[in-house]
C-alpha positions as CSV (number, residue, x, y, z in Angstrom):
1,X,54.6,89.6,108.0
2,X,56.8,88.1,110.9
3,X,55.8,84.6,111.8
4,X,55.8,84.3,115.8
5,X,58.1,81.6,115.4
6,X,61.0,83.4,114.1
7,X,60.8,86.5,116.5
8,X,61.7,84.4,119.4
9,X,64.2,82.5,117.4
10,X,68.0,82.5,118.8
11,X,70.9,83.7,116.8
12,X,73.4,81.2,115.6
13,X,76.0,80.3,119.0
14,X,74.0,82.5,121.0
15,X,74.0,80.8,124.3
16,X,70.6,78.4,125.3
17,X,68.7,79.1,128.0
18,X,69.5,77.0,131.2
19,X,65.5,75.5,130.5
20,X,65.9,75.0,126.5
21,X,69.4,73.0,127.4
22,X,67.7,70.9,130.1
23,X,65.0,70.3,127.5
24,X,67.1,69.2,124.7
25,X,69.4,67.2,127.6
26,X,66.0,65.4,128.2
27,X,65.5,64.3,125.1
28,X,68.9,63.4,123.9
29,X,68.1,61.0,127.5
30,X,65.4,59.4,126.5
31,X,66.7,58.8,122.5
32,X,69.6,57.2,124.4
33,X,67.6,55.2,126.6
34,X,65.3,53.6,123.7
35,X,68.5,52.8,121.6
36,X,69.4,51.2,124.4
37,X,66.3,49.1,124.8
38,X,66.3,48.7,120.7
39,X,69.9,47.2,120.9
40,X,68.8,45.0,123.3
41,X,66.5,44.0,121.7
42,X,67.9,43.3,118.3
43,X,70.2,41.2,120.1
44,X,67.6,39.2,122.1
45,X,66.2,38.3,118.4
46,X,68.9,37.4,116.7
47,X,71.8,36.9,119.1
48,X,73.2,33.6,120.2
49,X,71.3,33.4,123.4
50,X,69.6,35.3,125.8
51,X,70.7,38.2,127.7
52,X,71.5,37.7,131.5
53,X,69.1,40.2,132.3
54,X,65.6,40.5,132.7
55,X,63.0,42.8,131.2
56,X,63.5,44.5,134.6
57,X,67.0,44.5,134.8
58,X,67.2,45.7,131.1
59,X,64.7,48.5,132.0
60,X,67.2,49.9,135.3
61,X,70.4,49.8,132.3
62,X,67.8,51.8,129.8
63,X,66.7,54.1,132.8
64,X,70.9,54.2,133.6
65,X,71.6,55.5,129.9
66,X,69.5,57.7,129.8
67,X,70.5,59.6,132.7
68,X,74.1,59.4,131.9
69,X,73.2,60.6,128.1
70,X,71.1,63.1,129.4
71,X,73.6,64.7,131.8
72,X,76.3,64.1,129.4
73,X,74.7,66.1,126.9
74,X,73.9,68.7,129.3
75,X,77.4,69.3,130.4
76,X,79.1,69.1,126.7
77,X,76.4,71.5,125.1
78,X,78.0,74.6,126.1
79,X,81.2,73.3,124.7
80,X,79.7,72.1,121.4
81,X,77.8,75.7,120.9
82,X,81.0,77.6,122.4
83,X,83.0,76.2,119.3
84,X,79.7,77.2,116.9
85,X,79.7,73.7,115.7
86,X,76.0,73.3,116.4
């Protein structure tokens, strides 16, 4: 029996859909912007002082990276899949 899944599955460097790459750009934006907020963190606990920075401030640089993650990953996926490195 076919599993549902697998019919709509793509082929290997077949190109994404424009919505399954601004999905997967989405998501690379918001692991960005949480490893951004986890760094800071990490450093707010054990670095030598505080940050000079707020918690808003440090939400606006999360909210930055992700953005700029998220539309760098965009842009560089059809590269990336072009080359079949995916």
């Amino acid at each position: 029996m076919a599993d549902s899944g697998a019919e709509s599955a793509e082929a290997p460097g077949a190109l994404a859909t424009p919505r399954a790459r601004a999905r997967s750009a989405a998501l690379w934006g918001v692991v960005g912007g949480f490893a951004f907020l986890a760094l800071a963190q990490g450093y707010r606990l054990v670095g030598p002082g505080s940050l000079p920075l707020g918690l808003a401030g440090l939400a606006l640089v999360a909210v930055g990276v992700a953005v700029a993650s998220a539309g760098i990953t965009y842009l560089a996926e059809v590269r990336v899949r072009a080359k079949r490195r995916t």
